[in-house]
C-alpha positions in Angstrom: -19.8 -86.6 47.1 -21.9 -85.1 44.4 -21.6 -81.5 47.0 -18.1 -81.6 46.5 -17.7 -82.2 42.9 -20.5 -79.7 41.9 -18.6 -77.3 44.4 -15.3 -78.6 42.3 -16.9 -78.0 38.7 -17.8 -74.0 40.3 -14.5 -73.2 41.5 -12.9 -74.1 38.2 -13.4 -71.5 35.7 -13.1 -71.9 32.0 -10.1 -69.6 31.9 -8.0 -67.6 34.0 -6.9 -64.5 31.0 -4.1 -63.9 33.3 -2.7 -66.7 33.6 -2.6 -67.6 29.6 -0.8 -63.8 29.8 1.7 -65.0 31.9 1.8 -68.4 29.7 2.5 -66.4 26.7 5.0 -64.1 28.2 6.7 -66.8 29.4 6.6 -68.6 26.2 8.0 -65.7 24.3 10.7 -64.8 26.4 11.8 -68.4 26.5 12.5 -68.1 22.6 14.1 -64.5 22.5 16.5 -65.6 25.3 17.6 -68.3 23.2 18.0 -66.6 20.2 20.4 -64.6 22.3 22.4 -67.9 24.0 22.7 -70.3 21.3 26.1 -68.7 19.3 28.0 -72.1 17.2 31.7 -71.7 16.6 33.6 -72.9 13.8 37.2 -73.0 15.1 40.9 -72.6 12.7 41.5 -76.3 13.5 37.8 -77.6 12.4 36.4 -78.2 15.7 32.9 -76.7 16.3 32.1 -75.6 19.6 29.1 -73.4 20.6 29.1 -71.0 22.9 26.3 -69.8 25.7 27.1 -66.0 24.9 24.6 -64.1 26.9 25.3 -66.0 29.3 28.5 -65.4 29.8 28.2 -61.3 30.1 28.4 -60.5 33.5 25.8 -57.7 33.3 23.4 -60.5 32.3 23.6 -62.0 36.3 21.1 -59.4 37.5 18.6 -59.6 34.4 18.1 -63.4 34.7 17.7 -62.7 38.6 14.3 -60.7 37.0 13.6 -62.7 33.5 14.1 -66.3 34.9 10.5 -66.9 34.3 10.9 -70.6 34.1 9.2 -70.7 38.2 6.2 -68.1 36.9 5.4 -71.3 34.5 5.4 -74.1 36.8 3.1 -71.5 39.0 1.2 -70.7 36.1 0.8 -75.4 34.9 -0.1 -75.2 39.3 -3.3 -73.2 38.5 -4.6 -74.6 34.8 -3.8 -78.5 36.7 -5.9 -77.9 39.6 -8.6 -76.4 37.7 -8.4 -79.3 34.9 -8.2 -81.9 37.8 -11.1 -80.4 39.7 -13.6 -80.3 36.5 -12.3 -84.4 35.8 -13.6 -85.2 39.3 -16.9 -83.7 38.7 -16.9 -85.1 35.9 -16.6 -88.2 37.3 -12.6 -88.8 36.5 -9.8 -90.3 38.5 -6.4 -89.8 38.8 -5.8 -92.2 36.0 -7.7 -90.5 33.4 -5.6 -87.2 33.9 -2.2 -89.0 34.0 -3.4 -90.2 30.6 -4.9 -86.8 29.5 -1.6 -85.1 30.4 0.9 -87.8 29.1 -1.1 -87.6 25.9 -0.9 -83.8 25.7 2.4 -83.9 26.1 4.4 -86.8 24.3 2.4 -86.9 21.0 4.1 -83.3 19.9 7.8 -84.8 21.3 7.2 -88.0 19.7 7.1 -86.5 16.4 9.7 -83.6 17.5 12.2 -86.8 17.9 11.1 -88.8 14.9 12.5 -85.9 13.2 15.0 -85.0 14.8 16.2 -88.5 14.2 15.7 -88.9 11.0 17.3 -85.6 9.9 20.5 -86.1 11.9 21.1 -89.1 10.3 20.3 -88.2 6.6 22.5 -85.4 7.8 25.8 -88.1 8.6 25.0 -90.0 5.7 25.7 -86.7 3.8 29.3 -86.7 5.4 28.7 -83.9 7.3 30.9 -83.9 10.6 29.9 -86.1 13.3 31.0 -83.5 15.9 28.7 -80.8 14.2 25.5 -83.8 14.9 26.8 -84.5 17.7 26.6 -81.2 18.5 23.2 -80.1 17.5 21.5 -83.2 19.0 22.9 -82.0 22.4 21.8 -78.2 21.8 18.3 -79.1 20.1 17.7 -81.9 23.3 17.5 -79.0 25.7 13.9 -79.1 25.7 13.9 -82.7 26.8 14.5 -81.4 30.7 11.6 -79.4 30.5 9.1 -82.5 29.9 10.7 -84.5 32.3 9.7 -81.7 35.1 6.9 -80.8 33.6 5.6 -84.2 33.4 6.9 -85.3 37.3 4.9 -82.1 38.5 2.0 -82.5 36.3 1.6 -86.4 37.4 2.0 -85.7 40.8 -1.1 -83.5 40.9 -3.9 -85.5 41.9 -2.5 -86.6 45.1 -0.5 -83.2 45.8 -3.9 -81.3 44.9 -5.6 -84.0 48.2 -3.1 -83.1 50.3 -3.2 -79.3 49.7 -7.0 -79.6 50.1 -6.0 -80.6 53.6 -2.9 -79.2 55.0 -1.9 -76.6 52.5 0.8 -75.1 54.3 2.3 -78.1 55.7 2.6 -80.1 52.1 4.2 -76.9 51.3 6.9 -76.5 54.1 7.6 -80.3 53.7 8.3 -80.2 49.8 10.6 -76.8 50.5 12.1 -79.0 53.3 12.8 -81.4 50.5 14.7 -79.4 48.3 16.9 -77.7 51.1 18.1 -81.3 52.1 19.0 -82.5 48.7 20.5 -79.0 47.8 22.4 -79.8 51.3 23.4 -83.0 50.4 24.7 -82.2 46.6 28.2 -82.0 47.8 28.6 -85.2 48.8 26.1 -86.6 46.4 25.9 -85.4 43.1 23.4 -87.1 41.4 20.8 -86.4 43.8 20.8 -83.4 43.2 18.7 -83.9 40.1 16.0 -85.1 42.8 15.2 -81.8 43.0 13.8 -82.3 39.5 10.6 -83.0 41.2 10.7 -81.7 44.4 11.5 -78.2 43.7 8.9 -78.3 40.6 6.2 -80.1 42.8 6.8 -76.8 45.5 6.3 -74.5 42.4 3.6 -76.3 41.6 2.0 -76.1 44.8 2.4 -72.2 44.5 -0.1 -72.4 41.3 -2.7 -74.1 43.9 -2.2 -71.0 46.0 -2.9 -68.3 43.6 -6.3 -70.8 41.8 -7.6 -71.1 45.6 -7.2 -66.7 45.8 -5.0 -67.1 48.9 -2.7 -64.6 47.4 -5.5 -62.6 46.0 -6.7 -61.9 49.4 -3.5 -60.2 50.5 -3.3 -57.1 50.7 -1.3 -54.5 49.1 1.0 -54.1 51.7 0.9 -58.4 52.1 2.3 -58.5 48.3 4.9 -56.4 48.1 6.1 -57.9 51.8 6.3 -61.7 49.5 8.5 -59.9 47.0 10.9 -58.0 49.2 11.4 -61.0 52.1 12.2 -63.5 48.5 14.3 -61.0 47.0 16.0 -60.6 50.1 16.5 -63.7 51.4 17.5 -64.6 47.8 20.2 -62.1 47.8 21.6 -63.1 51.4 22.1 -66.6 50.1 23.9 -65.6 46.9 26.0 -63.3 49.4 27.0 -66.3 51.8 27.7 -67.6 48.3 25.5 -70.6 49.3 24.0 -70.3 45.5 25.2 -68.7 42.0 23.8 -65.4 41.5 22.9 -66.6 38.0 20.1 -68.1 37.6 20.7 -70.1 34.6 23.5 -72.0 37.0 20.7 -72.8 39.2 18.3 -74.4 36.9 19.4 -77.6 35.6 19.4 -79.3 38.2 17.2 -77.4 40.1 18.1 -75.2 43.4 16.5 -73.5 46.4 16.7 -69.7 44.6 14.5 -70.8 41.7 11.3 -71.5 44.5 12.2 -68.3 46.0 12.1 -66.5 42.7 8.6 -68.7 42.4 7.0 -67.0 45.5 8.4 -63.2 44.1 7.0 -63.9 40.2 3.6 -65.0 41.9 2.8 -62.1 44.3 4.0 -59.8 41.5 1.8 -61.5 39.3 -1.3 -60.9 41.5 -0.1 -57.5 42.2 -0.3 -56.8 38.4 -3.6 -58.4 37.7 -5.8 -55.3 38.1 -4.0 -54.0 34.6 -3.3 -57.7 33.4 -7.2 -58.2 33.5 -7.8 -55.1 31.6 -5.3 -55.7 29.0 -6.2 -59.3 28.1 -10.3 -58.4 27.8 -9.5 -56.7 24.4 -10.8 -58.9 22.0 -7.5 -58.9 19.7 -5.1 -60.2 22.9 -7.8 -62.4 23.8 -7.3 -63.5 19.9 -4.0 -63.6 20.2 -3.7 -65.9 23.2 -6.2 -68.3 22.1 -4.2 -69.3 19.1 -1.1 -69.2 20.9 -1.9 -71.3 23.6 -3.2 -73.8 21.0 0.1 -74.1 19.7 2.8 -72.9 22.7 3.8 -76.4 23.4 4.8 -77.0 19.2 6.5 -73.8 19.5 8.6 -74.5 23.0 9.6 -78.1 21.5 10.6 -76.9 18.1 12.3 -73.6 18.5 15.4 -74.6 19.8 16.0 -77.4 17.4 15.0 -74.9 14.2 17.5 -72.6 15.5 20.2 -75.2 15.8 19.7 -76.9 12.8 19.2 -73.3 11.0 23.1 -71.9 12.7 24.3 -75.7 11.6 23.6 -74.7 8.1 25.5 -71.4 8.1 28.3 -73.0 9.7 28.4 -75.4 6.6 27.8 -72.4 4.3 31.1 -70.8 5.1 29.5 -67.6 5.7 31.2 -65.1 8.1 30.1 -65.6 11.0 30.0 -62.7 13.4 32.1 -63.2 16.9 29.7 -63.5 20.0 29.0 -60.3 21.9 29.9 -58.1 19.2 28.0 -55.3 17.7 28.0 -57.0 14.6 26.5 -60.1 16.4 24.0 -58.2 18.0 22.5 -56.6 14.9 22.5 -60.2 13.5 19.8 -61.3 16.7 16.6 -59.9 15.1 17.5 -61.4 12.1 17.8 -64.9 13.6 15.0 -64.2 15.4 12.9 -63.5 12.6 14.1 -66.4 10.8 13.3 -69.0 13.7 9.4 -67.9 13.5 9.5 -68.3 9.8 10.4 -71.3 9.8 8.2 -72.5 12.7 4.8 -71.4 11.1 5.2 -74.6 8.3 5.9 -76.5 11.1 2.7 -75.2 13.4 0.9 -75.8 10.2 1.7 -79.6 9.9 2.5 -80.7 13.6 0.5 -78.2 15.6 -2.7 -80.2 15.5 -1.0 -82.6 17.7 -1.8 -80.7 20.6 -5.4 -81.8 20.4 -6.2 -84.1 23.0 -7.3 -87.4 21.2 -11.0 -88.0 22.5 -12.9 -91.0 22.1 -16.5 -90.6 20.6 -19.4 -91.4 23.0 -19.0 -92.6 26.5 -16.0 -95.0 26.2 -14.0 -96.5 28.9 -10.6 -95.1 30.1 -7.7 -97.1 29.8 -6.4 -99.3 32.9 -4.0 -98.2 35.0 -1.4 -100.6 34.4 -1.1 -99.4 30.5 -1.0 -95.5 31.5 1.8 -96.0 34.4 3.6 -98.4 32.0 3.5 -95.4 29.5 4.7 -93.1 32.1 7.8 -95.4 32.8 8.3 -96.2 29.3 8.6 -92.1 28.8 10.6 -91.1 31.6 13.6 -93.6 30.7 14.6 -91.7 27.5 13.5 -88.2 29.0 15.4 -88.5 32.4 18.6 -90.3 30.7 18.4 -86.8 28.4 17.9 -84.7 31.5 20.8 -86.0 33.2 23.5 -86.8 30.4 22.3 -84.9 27.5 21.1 -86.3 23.6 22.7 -88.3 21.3 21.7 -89.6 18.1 20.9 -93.5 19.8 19.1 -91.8 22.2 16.8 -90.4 19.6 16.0 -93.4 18.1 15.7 -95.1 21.4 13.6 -92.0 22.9 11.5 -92.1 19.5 10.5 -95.6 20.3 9.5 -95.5 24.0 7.2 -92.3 23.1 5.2 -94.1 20.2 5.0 -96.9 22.7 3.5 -95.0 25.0 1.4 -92.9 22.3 -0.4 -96.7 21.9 -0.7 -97.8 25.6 -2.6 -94.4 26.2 -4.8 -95.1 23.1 -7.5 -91.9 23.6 -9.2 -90.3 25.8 -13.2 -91.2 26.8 -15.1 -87.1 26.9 -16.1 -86.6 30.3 -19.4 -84.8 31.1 -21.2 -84.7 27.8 -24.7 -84.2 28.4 -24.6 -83.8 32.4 -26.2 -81.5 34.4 -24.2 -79.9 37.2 -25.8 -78.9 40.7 -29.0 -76.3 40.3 -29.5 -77.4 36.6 -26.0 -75.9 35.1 -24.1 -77.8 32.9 -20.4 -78.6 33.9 -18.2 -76.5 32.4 -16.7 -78.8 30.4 -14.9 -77.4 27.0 -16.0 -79.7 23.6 -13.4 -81.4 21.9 -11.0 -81.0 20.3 -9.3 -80.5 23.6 -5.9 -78.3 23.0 -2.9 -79.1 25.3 -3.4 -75.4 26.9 -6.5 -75.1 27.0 -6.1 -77.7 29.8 -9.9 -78.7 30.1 
């Protein structure tokens, strides 16, 4: 047993640059695309409706086919998971210490994120402003909300998937794809489970990630890489032909469908296939810079973004300002400008909120919590994050979500540090990061 988690604690390195690359690309693309998508309208009549308007160009079909990156992160949470779950074991861990390290990680930034999102849309009624224009900005800021409840489904399921990978890799594959072609088979005639596929197509992803930390698709070859990329693409194309799928990609995320793992397999053997320059680009000290401090905060800036920018093109719909049509020139010039404004006003918020992200840690050697108050905080988060995922935010779902995620902030209570002041196998300390633990640096 001590073999096997020494062998753990060597096989996990401290960081994988390019991987936090891909994080970051991933990270900033996610923000650019929806300064592009989220377009309010303030109709003659006084109806306000808003408007997905790079989404609706058809020439954007083939460019989300190639900057869908939402599968190269699930890939990318695969391989920081299994390397944060293989140091915890050699550390001495369980599974229930890293649901509770990843819960916490997680729901202290949204807890806040919905506390204020609360609060500000009802100081914002009590000001008379239109309860179609809340209504409508809790729905667009909410988006988020689907992200944590796959995130979180994937991330919890690690421990276990991470066993069975250790012993029948391809076979827990095939059987979660298998998964995901029956529900995406099944749709039709039952709807609602197709949001199954919230966790089985995110688990596959996920398992992905396990293939690129255990270098299985490092050792392919050349010829082995670009085969993966062509035979997705391909079969990805054939399916969108038969017209089995939407050839846009943003149709087949929410809930999720079989083209999304197939884009999953393409972004990761493209990703190895890059990471020869990749390495040599994220040595230099000034990107290394760079990515440290924005993995300390990427998780503040994914949560907040999209509620900044719909509270920020609320406003101007208030204002009475001319408001450029969607798709127009004069709406595209307006694009860096939003963009611009959207990381202004996030740095005050990084500045109060970010530290969040730390991982609360417990001084000294203390005790995890029991398992029946970290699964009771998993439940307690999941009710107002799936009920989000499935029927979208309202303003009582806000209060009610902000209550189940302080509860659950208290059942978690914080986290004991693992391998202080042990000595790994031949005399080398685990390589264990010091707290404060960030929620990407994924120790």
């Amino acid at each position: 047993m001590q073999q096997t988690a020494g062998a753990e604690a060597a096989a996990a390195p401290e960081r994988d640059l390019v991987i936090d690359l891909a994080r970051f690309f991933c990270l900033a693309l996610v923000v650019v695309g929806h300064t592009l998508m989220v377009s309010p309208v303030l109709h003659p009549d006084g109806t306000v409706s808003s408007e997905n308007t790079l989404g609706e160009q058809r020439w954007f079909e083939p460019v989300v086919w190639v900057l869908q990156v939402m599968p190269l992160f699930f890939v990318a949470g695969g391989v920081t998971g299994l390397y944060s779950w293989h140091r915890l074991r050699a550390a001495g861990g369980d599974a229930v210490e890293f649901v509770q390290g990843r819960l916490l990680r997680l729901i202290r930034p949204a807890a806040v994120l919905l506390a204020a999102m609360f609060t500000g849309l009802w100081a914002a009624r009590l000001s008379g402003v239109d309860p179609q224009v809340i209504q409508l900005l809790a729905s667009g800021a909410g988006m988020p909300l689907w992200f944590l409840a796959a995130y979180l489904a994937a991330q919890l399921n690690l421990p276990w998937l991470a066993a069975l990978h250790a012993r029948a890799p391809w076979p827990t594959l095939a059987a979660l794809v298998s998964l995901v072609v029956a529900v995406d088979c099944l749709r039709g005639a039952l709807p609602g489970l197709a949001y199954a596929n919230m966790v089985f197509l995110w688990c596959a992803v996920q398992e992905l990630g396990f293939f690129v930390a255990d270098g299985r698709l490092q050792g392919l070859r050349l010829s082995g890489l670009l085969g993966l990329v062509a035979a997705s693409n391909l079969l990805l194309g054939l399916l969108v032909v038969l017209r089995l799928y939407s050839g846009n990609m943003l149709v087949n995320l929410n809930p999720p469908t079989l083209p999304l793992f197939l884009l999953a397999v393409s972004q990761a053997a493209a990703l190895q296939l890059l990471r020869p320059p990749l390495v040599r680009l994220a040595v230099h000290a000034p990107v290394r810079r760079l990515l440290a401090g924005a993995g300390r905060h990427s998780l503040t800036v994914y949560l907040w973004h999209l509620p900044l920018l719909a509270a920020m093109s609320g406003l101007l719909l208030l204002t009475g300002l001319p408001q450029p049509a969607g798709g127009t020139a004069a709406w595209w010039w307006t694009r860096p400008l939003v963009l611009l404004a959207v990381v202004a006003l996030l740095l005050p918020v990084l500045a109060v909120f970010g530290r969040l992200e730390q991982r609360p840690t417990s001084p000294g050697h203390s005790r995890a919590r029991p398992a029946a108050a970290v699964v009771t905080a998993a439940a307690v988060v999941f009710i107002p994050v799936a009920d989000a995922a499935l029927h979208g935010l309202t303003q009582g779902l806000l209060g009610g979500g902000t209550a189940c995620f302080a509860l659950a902030v208290l059942l978690l209570g914080r986290v004991p540090v693992r391998g202080a002041g042990r000595v790994g196998p031949g005399g080398s300390g685990l390589p264990l990061p010091h707290p404060p633990l960030s929620a990407n640096v994924e120790p």
